[in-house]
N, C-alpha and C positions, 0 to 999 in steps of 0.2 A: 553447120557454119561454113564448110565447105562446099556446099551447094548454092550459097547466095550470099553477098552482104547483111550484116547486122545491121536489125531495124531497132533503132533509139527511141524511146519521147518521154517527155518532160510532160507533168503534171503539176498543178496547184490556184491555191486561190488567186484570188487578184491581190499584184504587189509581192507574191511568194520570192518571186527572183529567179524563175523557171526559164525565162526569155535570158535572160545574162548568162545564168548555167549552161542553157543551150548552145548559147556563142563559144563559153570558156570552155568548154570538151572539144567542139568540131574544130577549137582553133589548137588544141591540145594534141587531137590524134591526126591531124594532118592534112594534104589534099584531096585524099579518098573518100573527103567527104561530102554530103548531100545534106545540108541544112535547110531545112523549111519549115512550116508552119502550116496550122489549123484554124480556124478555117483561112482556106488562101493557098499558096503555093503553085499557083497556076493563074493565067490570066483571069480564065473565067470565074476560077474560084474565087481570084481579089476581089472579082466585082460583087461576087456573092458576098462575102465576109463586109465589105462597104455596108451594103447594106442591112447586112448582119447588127452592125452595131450602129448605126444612125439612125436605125425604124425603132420610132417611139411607139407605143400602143401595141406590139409586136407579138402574138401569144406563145406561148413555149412547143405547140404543135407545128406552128410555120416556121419556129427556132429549129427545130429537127428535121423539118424536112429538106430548108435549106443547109442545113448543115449537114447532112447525108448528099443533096447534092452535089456541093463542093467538095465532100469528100472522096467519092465516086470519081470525080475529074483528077484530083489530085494524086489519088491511089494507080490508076489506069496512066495519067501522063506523066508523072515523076517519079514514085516512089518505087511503084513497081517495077520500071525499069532502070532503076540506081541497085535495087535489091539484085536483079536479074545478073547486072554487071560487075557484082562483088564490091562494089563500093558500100561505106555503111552511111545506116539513112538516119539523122537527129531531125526529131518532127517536137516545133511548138503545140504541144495540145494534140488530143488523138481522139482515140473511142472511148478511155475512160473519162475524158470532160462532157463529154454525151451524159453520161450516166451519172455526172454529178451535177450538170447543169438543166438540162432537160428532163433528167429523171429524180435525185432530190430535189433540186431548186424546184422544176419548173411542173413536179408532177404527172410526170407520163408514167406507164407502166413501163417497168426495167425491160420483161416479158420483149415486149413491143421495142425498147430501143433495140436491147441486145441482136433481136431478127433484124434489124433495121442497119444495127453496125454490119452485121456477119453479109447482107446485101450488099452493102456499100463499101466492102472493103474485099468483096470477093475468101473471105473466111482470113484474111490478112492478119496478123496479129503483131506487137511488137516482141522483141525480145526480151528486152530490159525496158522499164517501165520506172522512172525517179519520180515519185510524187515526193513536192517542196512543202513538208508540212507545217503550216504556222497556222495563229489564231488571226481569226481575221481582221480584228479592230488594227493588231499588228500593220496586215499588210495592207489596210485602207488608209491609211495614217502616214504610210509610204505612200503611193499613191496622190494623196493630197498634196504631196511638197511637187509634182509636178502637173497641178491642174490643168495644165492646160492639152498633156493627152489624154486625159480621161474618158472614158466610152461609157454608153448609158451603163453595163453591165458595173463598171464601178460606182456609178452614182445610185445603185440600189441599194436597199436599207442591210441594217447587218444580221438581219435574222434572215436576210436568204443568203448573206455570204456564208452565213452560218450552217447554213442546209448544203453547199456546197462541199466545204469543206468535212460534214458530216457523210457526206456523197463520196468522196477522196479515202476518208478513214475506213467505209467499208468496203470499197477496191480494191486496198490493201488488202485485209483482211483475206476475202476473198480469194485474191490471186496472188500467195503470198511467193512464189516461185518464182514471177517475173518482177513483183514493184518490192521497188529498195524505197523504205520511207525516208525522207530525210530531213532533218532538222533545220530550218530556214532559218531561222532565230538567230541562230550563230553566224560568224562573219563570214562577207561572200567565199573570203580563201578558204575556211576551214570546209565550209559546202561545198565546194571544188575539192578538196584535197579527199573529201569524203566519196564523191561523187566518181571521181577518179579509180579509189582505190575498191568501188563497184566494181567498175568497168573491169577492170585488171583481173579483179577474180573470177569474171566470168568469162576472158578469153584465154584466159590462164588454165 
């Protein structure tokens, strides 16, 4: 930790509350920080992520590639040099939404993302990893009270959000060192105060 800034990111389905979480730490631990998002965080990546989510008929293979592309720009022009500068980095969405979206949801081989993140992020990894875990009717259900940002990826049926968040659970699982699960369900303070007291124990 001494050699670079802490890299952050938030995880979860749509509606989890991972976007608000995101905001209530970076504005928690202060100005040294670098708050951004996936896909995005760079001009060109906006334009990517634009079209990320308004391309109807869009198949999960051309969902990965742009989204390794934008991640590529955003790795190389933001993150990596907030990291370099000892500031810490909170990223909306990362390389484990790859693997829950394009590889449950959308059926790619994990095989193939995984090489595909480790590409695109130059072997980059986060430190801390918060997946916001809820059921998805939950977080669709949220969603719905404000229709009118909705992106196709929320207008999909609940048996892929369902694959999604199936995608998230074994993440965890997996890389139980760096992701803190955490209970979305409960209210946004107590997911902050939880989320928090992560944090703390791991610069502690």
């Amino acid at each position: 930790m001494t050699q670079r800034g802490i890299f952050i990111t938030f995880e979860g389905v749509e509606g989890s509350g991972k976007t608000t979480q995101a905001q209530r730490l970076a504005t928690a631990l202060g100005s040294n920080v670098l708050l951004t998002r996936e896909p995005g965080g760079t001009p060109i990546a906006e334009r990517i992520r634009d079209l990320f989510l308004t391309s109807e008929g869009i198949t999960p293979m051309t969902e990965l590639l742009l989204i390794a592309a934008a991640r590529t720009q955003h790795v190389e022009e933001q993150i990596r040099p907030a990291l370099q500068a000892k500031r810490t980095v909170i990223c909306d969405r990362f390389i484990d939404a790859t693997v829950a979206y394009q590889g449950y949801r959308g059926g790619i081989d994990l095989a193939l993302i995984h090489q595909l993140n480790r590409t695109a992020t130059g072997g980059l990894t986060p430190d801390i990893t918060f997946i916001l875990d809820l059921l998805p009717e939950v977080g669709l259900s949220r969603q719905q009270q404000d229709d009118a940002h909705r992106d196709r990826l929320d207008r999909e049926s609940l048996e892929l959000h369902r694959k999604v968040r199936e995608g998230y659970l074994s993440v965890a699982r997996a890389n139980s060192h760096r992701v803190k699960l955490i209970d979305a369900a409960q209210s946004p303070d107590v997911v902050h105060a939880a989320i928090l007291a992560e944090y703390q124990d791991y610069v502690w």
